[in-house]
DSSP file (Angstrom, degrees, kcal/mol; ACC not computed):
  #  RESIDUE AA STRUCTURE BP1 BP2  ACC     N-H-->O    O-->H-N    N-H-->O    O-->H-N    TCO  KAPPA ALPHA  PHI   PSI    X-CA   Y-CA   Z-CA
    1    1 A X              0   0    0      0, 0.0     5,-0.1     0, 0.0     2,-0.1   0.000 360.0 360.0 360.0 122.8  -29.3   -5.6  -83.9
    2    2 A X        -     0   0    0      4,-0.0     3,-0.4     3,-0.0     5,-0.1  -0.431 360.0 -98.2 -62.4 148.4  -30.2   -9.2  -83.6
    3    3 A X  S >> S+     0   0    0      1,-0.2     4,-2.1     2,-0.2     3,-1.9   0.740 124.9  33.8   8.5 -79.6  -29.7  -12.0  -81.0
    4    4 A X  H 3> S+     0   0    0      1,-0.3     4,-2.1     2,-0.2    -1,-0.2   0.726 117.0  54.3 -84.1 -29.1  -26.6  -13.5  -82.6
    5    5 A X  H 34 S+     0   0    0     -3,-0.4    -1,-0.3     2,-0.2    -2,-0.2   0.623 108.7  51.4 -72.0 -13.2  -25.4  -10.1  -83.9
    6    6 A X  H X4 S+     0   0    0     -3,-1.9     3,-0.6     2,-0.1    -2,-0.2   0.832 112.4  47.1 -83.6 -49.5  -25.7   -9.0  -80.1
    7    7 A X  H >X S+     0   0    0     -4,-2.1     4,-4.2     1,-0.2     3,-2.2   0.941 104.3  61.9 -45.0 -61.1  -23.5  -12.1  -79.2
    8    8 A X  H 3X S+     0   0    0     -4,-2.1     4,-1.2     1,-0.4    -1,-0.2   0.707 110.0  39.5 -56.9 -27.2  -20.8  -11.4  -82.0
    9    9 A X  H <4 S+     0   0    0     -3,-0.6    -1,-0.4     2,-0.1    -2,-0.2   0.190 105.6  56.9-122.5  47.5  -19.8   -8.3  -80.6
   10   10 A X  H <> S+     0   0    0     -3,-2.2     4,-1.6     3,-0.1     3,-0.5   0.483 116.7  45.8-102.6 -32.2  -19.9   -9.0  -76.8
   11   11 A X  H >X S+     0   0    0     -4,-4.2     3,-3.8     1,-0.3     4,-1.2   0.933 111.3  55.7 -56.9 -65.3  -17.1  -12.1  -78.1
   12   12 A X  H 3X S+     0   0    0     -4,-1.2     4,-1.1     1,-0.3    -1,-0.3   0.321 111.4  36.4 -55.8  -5.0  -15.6   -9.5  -80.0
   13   13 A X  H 3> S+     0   0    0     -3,-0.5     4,-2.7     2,-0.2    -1,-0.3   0.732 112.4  60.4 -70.5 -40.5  -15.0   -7.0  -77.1
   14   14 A X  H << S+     0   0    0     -3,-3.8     4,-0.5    -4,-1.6    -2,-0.2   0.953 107.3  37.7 -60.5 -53.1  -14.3   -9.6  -75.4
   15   15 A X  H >X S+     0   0    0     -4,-1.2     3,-1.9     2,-0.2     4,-0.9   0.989 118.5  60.0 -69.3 -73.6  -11.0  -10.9  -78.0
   16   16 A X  H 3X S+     0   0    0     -4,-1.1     4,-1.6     1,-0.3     5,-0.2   0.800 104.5  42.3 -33.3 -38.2  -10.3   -7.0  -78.1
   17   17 A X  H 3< S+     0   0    0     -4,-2.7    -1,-0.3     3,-0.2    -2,-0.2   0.617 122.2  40.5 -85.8 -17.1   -9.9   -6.8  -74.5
   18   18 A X  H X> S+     0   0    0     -3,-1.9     3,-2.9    -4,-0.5     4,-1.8   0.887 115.7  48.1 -67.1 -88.1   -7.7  -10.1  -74.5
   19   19 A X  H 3X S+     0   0    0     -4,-0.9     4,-1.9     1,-0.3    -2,-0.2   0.725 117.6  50.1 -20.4 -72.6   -5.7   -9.3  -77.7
   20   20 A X  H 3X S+     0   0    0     -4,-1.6     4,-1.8     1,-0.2    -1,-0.3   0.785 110.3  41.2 -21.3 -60.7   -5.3   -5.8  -75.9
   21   21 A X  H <> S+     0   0    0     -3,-2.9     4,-0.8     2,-0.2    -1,-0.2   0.767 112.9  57.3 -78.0 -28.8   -4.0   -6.7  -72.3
   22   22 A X  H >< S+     0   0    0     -4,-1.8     3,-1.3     2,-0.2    -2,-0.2   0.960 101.8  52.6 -57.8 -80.7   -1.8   -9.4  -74.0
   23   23 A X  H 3< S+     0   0    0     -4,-1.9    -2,-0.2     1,-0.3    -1,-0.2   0.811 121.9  40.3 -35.1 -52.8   -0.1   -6.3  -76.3
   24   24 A X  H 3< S+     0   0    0     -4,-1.8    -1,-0.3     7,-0.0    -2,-0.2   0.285  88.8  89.6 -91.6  12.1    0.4   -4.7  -72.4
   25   25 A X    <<  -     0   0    0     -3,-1.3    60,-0.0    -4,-0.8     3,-0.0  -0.448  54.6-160.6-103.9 147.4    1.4   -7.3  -69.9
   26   26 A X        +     0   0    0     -2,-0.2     2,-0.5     0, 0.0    57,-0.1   0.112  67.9 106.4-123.6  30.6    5.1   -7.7  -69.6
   27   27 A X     >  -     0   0    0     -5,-0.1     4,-2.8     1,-0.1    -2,-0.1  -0.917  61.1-159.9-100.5  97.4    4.2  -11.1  -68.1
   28   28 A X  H  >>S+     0   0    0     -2,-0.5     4,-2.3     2,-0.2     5,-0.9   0.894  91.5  35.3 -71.1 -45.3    5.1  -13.6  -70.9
   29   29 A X  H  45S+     0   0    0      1,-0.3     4,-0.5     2,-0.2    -1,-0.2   0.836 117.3  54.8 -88.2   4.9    2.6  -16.7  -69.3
   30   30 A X  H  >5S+     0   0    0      2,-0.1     4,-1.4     3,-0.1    -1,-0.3   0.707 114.7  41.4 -79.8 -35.0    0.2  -14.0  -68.3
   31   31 A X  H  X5S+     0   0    0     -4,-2.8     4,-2.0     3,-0.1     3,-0.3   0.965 107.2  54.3-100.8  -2.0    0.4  -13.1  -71.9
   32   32 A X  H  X5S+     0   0    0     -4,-2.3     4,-1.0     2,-0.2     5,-0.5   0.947 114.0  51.2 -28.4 -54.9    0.4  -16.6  -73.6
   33   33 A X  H  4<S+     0   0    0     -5,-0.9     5,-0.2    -4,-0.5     4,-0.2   0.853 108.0  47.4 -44.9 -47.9   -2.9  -16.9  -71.5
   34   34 A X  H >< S+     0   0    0     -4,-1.4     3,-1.2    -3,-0.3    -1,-0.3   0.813 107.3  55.4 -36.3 -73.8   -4.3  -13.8  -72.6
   35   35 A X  H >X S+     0   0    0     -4,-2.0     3,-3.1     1,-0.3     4,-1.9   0.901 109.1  49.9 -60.5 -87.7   -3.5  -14.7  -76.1
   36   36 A X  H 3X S+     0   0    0     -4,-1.0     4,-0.7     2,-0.3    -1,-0.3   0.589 109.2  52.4 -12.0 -29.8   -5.7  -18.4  -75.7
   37   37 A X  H <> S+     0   0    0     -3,-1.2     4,-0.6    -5,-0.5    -1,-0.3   0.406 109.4  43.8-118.2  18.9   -8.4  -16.7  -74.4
   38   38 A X  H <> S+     0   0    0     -3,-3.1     4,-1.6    -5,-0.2    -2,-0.3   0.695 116.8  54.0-107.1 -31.5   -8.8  -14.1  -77.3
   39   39 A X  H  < S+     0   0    0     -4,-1.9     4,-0.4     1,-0.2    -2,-0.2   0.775 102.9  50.6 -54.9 -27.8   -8.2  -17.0  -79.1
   40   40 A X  H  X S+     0   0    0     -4,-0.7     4,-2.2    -5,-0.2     3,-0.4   0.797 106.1  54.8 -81.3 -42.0  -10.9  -18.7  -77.5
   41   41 A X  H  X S+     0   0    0     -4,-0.6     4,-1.0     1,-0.2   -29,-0.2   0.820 104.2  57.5 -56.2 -27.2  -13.5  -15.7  -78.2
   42   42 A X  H  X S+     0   0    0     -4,-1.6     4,-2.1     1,-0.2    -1,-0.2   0.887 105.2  55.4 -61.1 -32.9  -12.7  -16.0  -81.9
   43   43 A X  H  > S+     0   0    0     -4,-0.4     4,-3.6    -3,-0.4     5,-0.3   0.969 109.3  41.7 -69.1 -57.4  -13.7  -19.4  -81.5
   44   44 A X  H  X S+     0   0    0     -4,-2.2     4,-1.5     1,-0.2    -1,-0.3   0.730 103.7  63.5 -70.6 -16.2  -16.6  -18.7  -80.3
   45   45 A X  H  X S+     0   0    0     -4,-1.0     4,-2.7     2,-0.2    -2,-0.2   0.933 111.2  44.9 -74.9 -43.2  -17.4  -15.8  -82.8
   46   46 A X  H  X S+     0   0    0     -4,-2.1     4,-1.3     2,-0.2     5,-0.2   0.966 106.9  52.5 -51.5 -54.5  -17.2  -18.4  -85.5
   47   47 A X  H  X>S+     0   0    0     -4,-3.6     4,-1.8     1,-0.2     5,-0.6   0.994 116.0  48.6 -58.5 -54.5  -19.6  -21.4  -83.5
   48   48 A X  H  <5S+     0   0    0     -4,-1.5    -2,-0.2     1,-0.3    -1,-0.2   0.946 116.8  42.2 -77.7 -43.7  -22.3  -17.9  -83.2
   49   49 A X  H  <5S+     0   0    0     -4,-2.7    -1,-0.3     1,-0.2    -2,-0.2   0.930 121.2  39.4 -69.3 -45.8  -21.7  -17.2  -87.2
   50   50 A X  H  <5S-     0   0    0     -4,-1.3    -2,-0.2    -3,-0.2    -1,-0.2   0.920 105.3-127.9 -34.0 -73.8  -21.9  -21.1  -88.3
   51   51 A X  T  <5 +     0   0    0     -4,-1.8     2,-0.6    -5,-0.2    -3,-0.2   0.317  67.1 132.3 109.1   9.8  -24.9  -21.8  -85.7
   52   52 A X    > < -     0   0    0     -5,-0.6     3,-1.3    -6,-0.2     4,-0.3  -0.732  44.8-176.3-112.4 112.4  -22.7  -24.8  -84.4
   53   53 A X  G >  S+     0   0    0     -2,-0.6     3,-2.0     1,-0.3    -1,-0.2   0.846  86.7  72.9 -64.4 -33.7  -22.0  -25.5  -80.4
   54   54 A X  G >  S+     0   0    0      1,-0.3     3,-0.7     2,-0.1    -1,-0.3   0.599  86.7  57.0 -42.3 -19.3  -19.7  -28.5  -82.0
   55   55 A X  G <  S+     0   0    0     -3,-1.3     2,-0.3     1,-0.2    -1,-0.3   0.848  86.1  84.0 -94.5 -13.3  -17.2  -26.4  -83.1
   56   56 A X  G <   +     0   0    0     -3,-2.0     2,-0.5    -4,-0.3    -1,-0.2   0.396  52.4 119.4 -82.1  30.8  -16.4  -24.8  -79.6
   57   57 A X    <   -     0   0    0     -3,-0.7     2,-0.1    -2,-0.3    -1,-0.0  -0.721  62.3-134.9-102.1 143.1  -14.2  -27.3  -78.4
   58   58 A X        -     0   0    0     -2,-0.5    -1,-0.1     1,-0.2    -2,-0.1  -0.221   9.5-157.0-101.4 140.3  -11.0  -25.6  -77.7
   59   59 A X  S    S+     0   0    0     -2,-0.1    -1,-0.2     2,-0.0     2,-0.1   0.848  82.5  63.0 -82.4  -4.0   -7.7  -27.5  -78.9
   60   60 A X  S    S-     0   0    0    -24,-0.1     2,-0.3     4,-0.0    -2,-0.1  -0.556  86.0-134.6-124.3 169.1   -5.4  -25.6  -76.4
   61   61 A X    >>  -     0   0    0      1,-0.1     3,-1.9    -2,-0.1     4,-1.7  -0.653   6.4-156.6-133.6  97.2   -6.3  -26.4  -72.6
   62   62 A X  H 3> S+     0   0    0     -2,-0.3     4,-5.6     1,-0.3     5,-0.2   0.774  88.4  48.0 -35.8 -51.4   -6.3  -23.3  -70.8
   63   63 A X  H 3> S+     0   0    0      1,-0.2     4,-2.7     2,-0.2    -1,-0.3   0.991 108.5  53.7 -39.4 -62.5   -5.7  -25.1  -67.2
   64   64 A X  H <> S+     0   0    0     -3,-1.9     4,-1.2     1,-0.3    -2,-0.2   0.801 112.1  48.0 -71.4 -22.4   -2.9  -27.2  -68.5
   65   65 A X  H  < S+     0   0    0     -4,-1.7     4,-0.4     2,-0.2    -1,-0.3   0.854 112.2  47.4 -82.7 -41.8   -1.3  -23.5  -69.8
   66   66 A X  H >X S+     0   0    0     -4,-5.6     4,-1.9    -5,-0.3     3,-0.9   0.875 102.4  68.3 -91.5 -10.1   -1.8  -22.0  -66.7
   67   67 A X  H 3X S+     0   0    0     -4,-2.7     4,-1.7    -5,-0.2    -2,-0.2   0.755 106.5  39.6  37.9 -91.9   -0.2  -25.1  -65.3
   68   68 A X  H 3< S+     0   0    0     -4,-1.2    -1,-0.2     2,-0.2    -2,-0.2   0.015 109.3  54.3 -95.4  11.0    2.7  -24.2  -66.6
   69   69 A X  H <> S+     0   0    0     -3,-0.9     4,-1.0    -4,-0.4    -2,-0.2   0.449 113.2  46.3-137.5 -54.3    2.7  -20.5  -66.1
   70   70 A X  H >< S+     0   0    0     -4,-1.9     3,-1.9    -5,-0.2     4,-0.4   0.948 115.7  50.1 -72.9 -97.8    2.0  -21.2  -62.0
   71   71 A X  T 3X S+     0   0    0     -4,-1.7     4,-3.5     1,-0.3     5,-0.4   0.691 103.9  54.4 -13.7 -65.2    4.9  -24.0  -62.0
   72   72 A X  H 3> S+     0   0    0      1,-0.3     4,-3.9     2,-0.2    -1,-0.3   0.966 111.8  47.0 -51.8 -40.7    7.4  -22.0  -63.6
   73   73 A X  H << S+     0   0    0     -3,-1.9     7,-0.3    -4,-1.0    -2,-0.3   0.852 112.3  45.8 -59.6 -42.2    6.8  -19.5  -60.9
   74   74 A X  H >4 S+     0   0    0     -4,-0.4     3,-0.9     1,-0.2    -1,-0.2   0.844 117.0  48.5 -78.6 -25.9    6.9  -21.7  -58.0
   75   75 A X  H 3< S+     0   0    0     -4,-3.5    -2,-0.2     1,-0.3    -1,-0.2   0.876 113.2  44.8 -24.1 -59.4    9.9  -23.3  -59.4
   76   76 A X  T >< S-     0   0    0     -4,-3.9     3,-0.6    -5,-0.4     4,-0.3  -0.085 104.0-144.5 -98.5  37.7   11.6  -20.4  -60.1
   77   77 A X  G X   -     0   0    0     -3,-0.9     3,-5.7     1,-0.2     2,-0.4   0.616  45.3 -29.2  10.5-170.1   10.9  -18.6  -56.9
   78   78 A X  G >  S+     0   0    0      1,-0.3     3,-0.5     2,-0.2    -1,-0.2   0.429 129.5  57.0 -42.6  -3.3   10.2  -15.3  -55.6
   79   79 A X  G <  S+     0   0    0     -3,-0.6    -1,-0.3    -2,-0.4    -2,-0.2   0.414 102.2  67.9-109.4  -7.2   12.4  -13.3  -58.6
   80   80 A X  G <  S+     0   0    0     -3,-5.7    -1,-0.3    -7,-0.3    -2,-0.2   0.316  73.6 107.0 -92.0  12.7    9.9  -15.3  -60.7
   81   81 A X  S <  S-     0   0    0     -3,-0.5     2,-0.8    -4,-0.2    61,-0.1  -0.300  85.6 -95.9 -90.0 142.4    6.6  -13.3  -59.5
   82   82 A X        -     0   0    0      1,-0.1    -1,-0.1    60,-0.1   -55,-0.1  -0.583  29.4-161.4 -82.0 133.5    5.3  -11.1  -62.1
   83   83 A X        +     0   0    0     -2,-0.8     2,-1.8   -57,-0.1    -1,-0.1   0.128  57.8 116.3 -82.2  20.1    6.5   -7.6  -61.7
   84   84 A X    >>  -     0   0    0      1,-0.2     3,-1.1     2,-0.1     4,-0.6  -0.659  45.1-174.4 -92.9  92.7    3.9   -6.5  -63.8
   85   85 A X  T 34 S+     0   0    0     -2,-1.8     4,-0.3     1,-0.2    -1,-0.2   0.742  85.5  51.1 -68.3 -17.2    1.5   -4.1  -61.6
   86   86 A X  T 3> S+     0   0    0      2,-0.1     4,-2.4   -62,-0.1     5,-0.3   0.400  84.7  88.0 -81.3  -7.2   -1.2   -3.6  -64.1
   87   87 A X  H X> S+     0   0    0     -3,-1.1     3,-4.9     2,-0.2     4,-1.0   0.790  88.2  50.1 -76.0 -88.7   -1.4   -7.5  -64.6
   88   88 A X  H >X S+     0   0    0     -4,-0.6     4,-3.2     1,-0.4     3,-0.9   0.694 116.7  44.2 -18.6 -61.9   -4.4   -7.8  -61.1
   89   89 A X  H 3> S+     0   0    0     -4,-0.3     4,-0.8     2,-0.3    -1,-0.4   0.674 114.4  47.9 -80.1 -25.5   -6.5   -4.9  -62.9
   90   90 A X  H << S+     0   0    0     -3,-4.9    -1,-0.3    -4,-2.4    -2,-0.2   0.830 119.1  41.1 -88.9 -22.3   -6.0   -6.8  -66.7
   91   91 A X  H XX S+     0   0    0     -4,-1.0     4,-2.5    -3,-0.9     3,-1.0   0.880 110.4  59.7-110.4 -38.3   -7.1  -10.0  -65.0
   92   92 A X  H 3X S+     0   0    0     -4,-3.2     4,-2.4    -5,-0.4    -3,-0.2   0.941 110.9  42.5 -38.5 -54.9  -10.1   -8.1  -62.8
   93   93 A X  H 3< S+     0   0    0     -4,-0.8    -1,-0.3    -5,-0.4     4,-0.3   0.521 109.4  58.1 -98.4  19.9  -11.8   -6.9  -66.0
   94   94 A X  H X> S+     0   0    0     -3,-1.0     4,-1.3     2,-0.1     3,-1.1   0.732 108.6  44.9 -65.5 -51.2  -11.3  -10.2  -67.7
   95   95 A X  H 3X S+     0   0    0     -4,-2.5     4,-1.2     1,-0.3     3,-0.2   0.925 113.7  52.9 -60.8 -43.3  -13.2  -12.0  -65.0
   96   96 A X  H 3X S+     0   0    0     -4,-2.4     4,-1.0    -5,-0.2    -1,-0.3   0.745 109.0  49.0 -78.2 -10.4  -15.8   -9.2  -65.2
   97   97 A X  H <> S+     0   0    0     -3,-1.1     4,-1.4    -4,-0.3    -1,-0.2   0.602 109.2  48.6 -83.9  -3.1  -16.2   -9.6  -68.8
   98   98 A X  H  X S+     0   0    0     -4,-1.3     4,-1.9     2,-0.2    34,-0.3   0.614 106.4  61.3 -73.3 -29.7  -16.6  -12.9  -68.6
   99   99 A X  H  X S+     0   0    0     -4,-1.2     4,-1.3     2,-0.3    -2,-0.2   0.910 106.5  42.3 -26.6 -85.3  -19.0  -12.1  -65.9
  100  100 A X  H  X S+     0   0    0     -4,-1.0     4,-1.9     2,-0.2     3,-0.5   0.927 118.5  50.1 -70.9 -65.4  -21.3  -10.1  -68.2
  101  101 A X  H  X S+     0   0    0     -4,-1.4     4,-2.3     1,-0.2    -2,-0.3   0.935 105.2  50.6 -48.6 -62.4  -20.8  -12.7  -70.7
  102  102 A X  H  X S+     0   0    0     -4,-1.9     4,-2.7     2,-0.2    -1,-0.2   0.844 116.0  46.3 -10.5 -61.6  -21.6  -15.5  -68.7
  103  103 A X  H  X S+     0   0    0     -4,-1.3     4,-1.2    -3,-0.5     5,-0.5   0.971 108.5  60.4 -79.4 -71.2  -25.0  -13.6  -67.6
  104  104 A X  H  X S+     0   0    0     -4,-1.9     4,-1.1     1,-0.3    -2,-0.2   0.796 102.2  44.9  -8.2 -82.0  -25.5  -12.8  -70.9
  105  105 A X  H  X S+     0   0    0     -4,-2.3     4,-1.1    -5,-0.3     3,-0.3   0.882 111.5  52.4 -15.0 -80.7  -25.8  -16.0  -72.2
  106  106 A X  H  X S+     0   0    0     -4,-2.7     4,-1.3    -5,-0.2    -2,-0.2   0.822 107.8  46.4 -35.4 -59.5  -27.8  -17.3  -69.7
  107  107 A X  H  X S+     0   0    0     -4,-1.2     4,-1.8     2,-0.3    -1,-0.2   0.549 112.8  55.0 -61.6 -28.9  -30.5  -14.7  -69.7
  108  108 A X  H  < S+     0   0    0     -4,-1.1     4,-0.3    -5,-0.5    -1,-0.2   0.782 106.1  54.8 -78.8 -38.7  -30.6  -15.0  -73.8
  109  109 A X  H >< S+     0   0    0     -4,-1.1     3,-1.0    12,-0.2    -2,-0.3   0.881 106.4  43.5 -88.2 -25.9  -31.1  -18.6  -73.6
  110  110 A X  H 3< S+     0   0    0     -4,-1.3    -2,-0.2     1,-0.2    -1,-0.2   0.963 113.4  56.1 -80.3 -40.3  -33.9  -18.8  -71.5
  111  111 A X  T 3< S+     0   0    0     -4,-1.8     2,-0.4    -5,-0.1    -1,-0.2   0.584  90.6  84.2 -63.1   8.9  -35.4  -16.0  -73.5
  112  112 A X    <   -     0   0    0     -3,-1.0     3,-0.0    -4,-0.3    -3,-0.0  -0.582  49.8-166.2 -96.7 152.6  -35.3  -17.5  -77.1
  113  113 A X        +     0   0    0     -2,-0.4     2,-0.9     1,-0.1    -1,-0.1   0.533  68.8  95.9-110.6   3.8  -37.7  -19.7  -78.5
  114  114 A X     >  -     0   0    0      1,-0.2     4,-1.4     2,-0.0    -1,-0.1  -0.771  68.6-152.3-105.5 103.4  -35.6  -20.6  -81.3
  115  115 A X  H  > S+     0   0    0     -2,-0.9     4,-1.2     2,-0.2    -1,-0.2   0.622  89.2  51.7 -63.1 -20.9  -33.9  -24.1  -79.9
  116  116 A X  H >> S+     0   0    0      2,-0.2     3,-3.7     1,-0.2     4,-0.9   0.953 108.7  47.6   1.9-115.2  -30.5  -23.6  -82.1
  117  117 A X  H 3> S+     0   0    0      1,-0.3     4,-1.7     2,-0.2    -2,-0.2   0.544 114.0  45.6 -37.4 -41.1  -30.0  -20.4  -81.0
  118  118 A X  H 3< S+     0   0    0     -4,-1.4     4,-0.4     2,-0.3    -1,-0.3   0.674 116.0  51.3 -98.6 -15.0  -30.6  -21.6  -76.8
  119  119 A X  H <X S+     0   0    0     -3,-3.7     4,-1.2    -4,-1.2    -1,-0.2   0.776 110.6  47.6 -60.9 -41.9  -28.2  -24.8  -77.5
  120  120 A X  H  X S+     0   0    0     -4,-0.9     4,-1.1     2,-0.2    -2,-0.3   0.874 116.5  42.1 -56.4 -64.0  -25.8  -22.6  -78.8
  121  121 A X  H  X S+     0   0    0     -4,-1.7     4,-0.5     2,-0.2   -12,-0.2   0.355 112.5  49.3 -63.7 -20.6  -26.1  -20.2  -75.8
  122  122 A X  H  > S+     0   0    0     -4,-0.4     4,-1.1     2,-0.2    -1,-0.2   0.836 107.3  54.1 -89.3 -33.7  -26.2  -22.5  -73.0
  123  123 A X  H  X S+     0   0    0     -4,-1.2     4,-1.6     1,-0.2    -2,-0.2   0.819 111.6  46.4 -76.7 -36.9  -23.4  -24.3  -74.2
  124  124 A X  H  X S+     0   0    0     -4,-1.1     4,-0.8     2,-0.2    -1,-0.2   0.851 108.3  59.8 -41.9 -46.3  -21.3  -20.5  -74.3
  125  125 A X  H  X S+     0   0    0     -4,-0.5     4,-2.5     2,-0.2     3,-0.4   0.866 104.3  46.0 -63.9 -39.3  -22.6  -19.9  -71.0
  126  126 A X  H  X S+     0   0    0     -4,-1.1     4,-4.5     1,-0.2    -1,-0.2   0.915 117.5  43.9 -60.1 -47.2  -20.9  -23.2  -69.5
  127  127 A X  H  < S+     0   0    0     -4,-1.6    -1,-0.2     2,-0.2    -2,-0.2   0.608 117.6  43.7 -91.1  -1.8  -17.8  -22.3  -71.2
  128  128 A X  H >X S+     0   0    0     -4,-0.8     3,-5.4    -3,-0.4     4,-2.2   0.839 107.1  62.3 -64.7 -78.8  -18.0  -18.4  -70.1
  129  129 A X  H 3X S+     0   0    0     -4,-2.5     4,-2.7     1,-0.4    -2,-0.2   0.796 113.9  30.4 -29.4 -53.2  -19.0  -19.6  -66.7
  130  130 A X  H 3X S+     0   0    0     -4,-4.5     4,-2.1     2,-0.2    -1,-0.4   0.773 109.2  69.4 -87.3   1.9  -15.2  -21.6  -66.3
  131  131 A X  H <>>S+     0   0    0     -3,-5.4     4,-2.6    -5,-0.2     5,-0.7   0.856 104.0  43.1 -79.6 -48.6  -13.5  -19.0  -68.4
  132  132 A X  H  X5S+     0   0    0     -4,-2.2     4,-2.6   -34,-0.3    -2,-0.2   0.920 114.8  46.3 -59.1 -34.8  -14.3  -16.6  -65.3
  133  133 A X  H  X5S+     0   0    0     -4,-2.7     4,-3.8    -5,-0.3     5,-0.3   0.860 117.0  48.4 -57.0 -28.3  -13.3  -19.0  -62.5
  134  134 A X  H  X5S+     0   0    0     -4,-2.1     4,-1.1     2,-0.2    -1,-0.2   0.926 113.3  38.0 -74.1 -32.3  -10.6  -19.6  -64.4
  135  135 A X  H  X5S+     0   0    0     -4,-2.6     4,-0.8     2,-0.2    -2,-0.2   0.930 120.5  57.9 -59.4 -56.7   -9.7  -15.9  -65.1
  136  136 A X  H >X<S+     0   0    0     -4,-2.6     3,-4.9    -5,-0.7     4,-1.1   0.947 106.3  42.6 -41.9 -73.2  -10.9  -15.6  -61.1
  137  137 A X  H >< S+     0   0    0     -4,-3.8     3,-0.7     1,-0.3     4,-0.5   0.887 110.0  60.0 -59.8 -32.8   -8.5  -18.1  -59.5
  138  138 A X  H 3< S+     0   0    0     -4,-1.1    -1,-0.3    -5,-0.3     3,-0.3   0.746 102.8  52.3 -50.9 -32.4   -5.9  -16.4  -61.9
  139  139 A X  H <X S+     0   0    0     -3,-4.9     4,-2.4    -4,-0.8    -1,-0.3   0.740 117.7  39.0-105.0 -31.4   -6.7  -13.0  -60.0
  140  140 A X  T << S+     0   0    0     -4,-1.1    -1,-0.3    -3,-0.7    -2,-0.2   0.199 110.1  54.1-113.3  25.5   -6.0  -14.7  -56.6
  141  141 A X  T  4 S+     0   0    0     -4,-0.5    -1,-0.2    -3,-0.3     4,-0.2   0.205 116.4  42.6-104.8  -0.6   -3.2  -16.8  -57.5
  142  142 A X  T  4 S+     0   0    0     -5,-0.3     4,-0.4     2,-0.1     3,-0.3   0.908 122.7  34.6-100.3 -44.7   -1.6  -13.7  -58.7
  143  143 A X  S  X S+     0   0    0     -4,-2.4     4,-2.1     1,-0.2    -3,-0.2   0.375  97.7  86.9-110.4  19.3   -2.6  -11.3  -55.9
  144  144 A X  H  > S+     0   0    0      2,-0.2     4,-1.8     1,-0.2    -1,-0.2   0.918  90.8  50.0 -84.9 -60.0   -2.3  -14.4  -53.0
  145  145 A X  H  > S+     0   0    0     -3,-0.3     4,-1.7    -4,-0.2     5,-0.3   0.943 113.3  46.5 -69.3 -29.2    1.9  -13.7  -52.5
  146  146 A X  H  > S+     0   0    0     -4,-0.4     4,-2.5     2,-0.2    -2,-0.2   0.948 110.3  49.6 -42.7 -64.0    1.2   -9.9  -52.0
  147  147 A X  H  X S+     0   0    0     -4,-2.1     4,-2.3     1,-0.2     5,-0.4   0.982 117.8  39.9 -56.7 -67.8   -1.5  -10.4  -49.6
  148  148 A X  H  X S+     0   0    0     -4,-1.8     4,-1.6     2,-0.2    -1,-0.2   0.778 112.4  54.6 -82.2  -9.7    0.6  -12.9  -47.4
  149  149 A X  H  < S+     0   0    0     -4,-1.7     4,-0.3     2,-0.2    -1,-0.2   0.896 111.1  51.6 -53.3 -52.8    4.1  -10.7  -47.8
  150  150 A X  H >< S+     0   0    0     -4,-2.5     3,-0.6    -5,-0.3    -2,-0.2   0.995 129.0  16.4 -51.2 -65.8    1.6   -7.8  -46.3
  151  151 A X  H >< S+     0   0    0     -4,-2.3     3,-4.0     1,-0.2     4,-0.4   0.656  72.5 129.3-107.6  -3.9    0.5   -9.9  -43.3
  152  152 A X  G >< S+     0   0    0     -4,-1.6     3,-1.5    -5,-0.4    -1,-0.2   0.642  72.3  61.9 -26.1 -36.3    2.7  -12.4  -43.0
  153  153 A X  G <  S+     0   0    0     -3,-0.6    -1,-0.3    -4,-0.3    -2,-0.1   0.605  91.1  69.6 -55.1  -9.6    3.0  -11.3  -39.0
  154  154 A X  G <  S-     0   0    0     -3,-4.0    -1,-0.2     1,-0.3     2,-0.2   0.507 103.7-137.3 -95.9  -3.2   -0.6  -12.0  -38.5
  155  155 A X    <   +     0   0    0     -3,-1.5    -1,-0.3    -4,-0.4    -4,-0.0  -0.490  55.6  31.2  62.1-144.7    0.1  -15.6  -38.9
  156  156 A X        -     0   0    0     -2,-0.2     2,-0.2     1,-0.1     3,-0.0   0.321  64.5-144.0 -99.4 161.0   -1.4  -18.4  -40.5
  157  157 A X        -     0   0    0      1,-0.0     2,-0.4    -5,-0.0    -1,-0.1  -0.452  25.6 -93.3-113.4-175.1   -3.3  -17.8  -43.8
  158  158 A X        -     0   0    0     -2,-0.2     2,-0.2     1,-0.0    -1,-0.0  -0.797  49.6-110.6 -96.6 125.8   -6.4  -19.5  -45.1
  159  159 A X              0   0    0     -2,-0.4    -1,-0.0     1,-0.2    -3,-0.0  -0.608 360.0 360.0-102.5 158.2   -5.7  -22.1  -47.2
  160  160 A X              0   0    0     -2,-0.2    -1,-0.2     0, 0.0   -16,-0.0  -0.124 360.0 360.0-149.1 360.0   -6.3  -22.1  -50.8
């Protein structure tokens, strides 16, 4: 299996593993997100078939979605929290495959000599790199009202 053929299916677990948790969520803006960032691996399975880092720029802007996903929830207070208990554990192995992708990336581009291929890869790596913070903050903005319902007695929290 080649370099780029290696690539093509680490996106493509990666948009399985979206698509997937999306299809299980009962979370509607945890699965809109979901959906956007399987959307976003497709994207990127195309720039790796093409050869082109130009194509990866994403029309939807994942912040600005979750945004609006976080708002509605503090809006709509506590009866707005996702009841979805699997939703910490879908958004934990998104960060870790993002993770692995991320690393991936990285490690690929410094090994190639073919400068294509390490433009291509560095520029994935960047855009791995915030899909996991983003996926990350996601994991502790979800599991952040649990944690201070649990301790609330212990008094003042750490701000975030």
């Amino acid at each position: 299996m080649g370099l780029i053929d290696e690539a093509i299916a680490l996106e493509e677990r990666a948009e399985n593993n979206y698509r997937s948790a999306a299809e299980t969520t009962s979370d509607a803006g945890a699965r809109k997100i979901l959906t956007l960032l399987a959307e976003e691996e497709a994207r990127h399975i195309t720039a790796l078939r093409v050869m082109n880092a130009g194509s990866l720029q994403s029309e939807v802007s994942l912040v600005d979605v979750a945004l609006d996903w976080v708002g509605g929830t503090i809006e709509g207070g506590a009866a707005s929290l996702s009841t979805d208990g699997s939703l910490r554990e879908i958004l934990e192995t998104a960060a870790e495959i993002e993770r692995a992708t991320e690393v991936f990336y990285n490690e690929r581009c410094e090994q190639t000599e073919d400068a294509e291929i390490a433009k291509l890869f560095a520029r994935l790596a960047d855009i791995e790199k915030g899909h996991r913070l983003f996926v990350e903050s996601l994991v502790l903005y979800y599991d952040r009202p649990a944690e201070w319902v649990e301790s609330a007695e212990f008094g003042l929290r750490e701000e975030y």
